[in-house]
C-alpha positions in Angstrom: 7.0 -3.2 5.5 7.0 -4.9 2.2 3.3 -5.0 0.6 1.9 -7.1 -2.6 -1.4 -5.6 -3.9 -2.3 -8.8 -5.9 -5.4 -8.6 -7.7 -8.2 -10.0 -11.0 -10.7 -7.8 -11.9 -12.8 -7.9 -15.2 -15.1 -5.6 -14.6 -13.3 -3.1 -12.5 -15.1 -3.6 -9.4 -12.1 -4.9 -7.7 -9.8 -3.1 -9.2 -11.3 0.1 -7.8 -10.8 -1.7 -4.5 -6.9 -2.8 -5.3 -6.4 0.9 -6.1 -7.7 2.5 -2.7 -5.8 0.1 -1.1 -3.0 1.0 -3.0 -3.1 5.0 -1.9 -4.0 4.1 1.5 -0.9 2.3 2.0 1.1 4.6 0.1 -0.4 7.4 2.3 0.5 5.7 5.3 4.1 6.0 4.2 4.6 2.3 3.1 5.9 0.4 -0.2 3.4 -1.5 -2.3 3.6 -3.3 -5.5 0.2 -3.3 -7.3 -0.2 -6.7 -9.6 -3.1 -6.9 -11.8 -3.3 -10.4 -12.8 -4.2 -11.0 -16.4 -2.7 -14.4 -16.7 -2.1 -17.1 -14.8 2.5 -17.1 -15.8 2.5 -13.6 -14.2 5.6 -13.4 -12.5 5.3 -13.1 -8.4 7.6 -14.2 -5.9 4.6 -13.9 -2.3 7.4 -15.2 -0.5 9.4 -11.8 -0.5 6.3 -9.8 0.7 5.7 -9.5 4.9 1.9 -8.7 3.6 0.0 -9.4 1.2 -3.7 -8.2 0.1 -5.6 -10.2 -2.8 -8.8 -10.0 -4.4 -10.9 -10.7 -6.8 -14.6 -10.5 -8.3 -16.2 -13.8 -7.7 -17.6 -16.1 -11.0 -19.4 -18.8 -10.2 -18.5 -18.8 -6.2 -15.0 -18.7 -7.1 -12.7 -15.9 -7.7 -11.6 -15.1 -11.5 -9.7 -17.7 -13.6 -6.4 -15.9 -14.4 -6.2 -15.3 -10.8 -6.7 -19.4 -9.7 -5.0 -20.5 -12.7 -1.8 -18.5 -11.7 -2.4 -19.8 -7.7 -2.6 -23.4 -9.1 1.0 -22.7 -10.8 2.3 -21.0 -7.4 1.3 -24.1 -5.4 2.6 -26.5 -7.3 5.6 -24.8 -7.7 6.0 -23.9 -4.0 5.4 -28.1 -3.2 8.0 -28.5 -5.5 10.7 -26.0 -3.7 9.7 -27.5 -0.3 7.9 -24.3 1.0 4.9 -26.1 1.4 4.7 -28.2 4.7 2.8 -30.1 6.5 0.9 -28.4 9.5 2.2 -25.5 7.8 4.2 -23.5 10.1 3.4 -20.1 10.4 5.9 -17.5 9.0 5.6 -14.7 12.3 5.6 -11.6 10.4 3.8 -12.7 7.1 0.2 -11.4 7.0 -2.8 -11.8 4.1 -5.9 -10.1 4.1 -8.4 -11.7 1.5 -11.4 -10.0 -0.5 -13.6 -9.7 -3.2 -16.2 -8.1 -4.7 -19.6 -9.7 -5.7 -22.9 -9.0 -6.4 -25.0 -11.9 -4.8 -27.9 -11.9 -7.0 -29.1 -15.1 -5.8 -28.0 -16.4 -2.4 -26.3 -12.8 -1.2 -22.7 -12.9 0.6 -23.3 -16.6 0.6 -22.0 -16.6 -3.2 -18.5 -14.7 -2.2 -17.6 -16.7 0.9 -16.1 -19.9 -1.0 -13.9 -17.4 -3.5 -12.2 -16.0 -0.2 -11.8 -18.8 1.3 -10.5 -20.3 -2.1 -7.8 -17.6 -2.5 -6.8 -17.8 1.2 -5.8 -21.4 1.3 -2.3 -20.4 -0.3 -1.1 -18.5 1.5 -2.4 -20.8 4.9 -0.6 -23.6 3.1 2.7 -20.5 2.9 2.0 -19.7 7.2 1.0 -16.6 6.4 -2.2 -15.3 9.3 -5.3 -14.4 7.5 -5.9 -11.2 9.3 -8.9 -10.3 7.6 -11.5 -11.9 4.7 -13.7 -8.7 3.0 -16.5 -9.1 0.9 -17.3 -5.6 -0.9 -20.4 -5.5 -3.1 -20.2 -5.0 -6.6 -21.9 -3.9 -9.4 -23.5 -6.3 -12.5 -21.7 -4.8 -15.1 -21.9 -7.0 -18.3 -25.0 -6.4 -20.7 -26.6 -9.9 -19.9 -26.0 -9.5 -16.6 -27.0 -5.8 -15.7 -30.2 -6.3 -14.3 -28.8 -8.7 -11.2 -27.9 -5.2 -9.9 -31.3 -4.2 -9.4 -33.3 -7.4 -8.9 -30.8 -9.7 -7.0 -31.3 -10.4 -3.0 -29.0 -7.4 -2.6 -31.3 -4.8 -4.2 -30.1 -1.9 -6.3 -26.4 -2.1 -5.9 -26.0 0.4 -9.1 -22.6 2.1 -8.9 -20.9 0.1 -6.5 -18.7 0.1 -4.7 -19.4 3.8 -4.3 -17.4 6.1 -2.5 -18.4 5.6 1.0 -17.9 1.6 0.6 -14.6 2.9 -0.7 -13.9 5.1 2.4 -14.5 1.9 4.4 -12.2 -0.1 2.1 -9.4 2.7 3.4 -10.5 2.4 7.1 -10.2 -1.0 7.1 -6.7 -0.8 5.6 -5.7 1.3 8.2 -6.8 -1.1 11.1 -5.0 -4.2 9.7 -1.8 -2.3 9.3 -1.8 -1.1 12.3 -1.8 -4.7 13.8 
């Protein structure tokens, strides 16, 4: 199975997501190629991959900027080389499963939702099956924003994700390979 880890993480919430996923594929025996995106002319060719996993920490109900500015280029360009259809047929064997990490300090998992479903219309338009949409919480991190992780709707979420919402992360991997 061919595997893109694709990934934005500016805090390093979701990177220690992309990671874990990373091993638990690895220990399963399969190639993956990790991407940290950092800006939006990285170089990635989604079409070559059978499955895909992408995330990012969510800003403003959407997922980083690097991250959508380098979808934006992918979909234009895709449009461009016909991959892009109407109805869009699905491709059998190519699977995506979508995530993020957020903290929810206002309005909970409610704040993540439209940043997965952002990052997931790709690769619907591609005909790749959305096998799974995870929302992992995540840490306040930044000095003005630090206290979120104590008073927000979640409660304390200091030091997530921790290693048991990490352990899940690698459970969960497991189930949707398996597929």
């Amino acid at each position: 199975m061919n595997v893109l880890n694709l990934y934005f993480s500016s805090t390093g919430n979701t990177e220690k997501v992309a990671l874990r996923i990373q091993d638990t594929i690895q220990e399963l025996g399969h190639q993956v190629k990790t991407i940290k995106i950092t800006r939006k002319d990285t170089k990635v060719e989604i079409l070559q991959y059978d499955f895909v996993f992408v995330g990012s920490g969510v800003y403003g109900q959407l997922p980083g900027q690097p991250l959508m500015g380098l979808f934006r280029a992918l979909l234009q360009n895709y449009v461009r080389n016909g991959d892009i259809k109407p109805a869009a047929p699905r491709r059998p064997s190519a699977k995506t499963v979508v995530y993020c990490t957020y903290g929810g300090a206002h309005t909970g998992v409610n704040e993540a939702i439209p940043a997965v479903k952002y990052m997931g219309q790709l690769f619907d338009h591609l005909g790749y099956s959305i096998v799974a949409e995870w929302y992992i919480v995540g840490e306040y991190k930044t000095d003005n924003l630090r206290s979120h992780s104590i008073t927000g709707r979640l409660g304390d979420i200091r030091d997530r994700p921790n290693a048991e919402d990490l352990r899940d992360v690698a459970e969960k991997v497991k189930g949707v390979l398996r597929m």
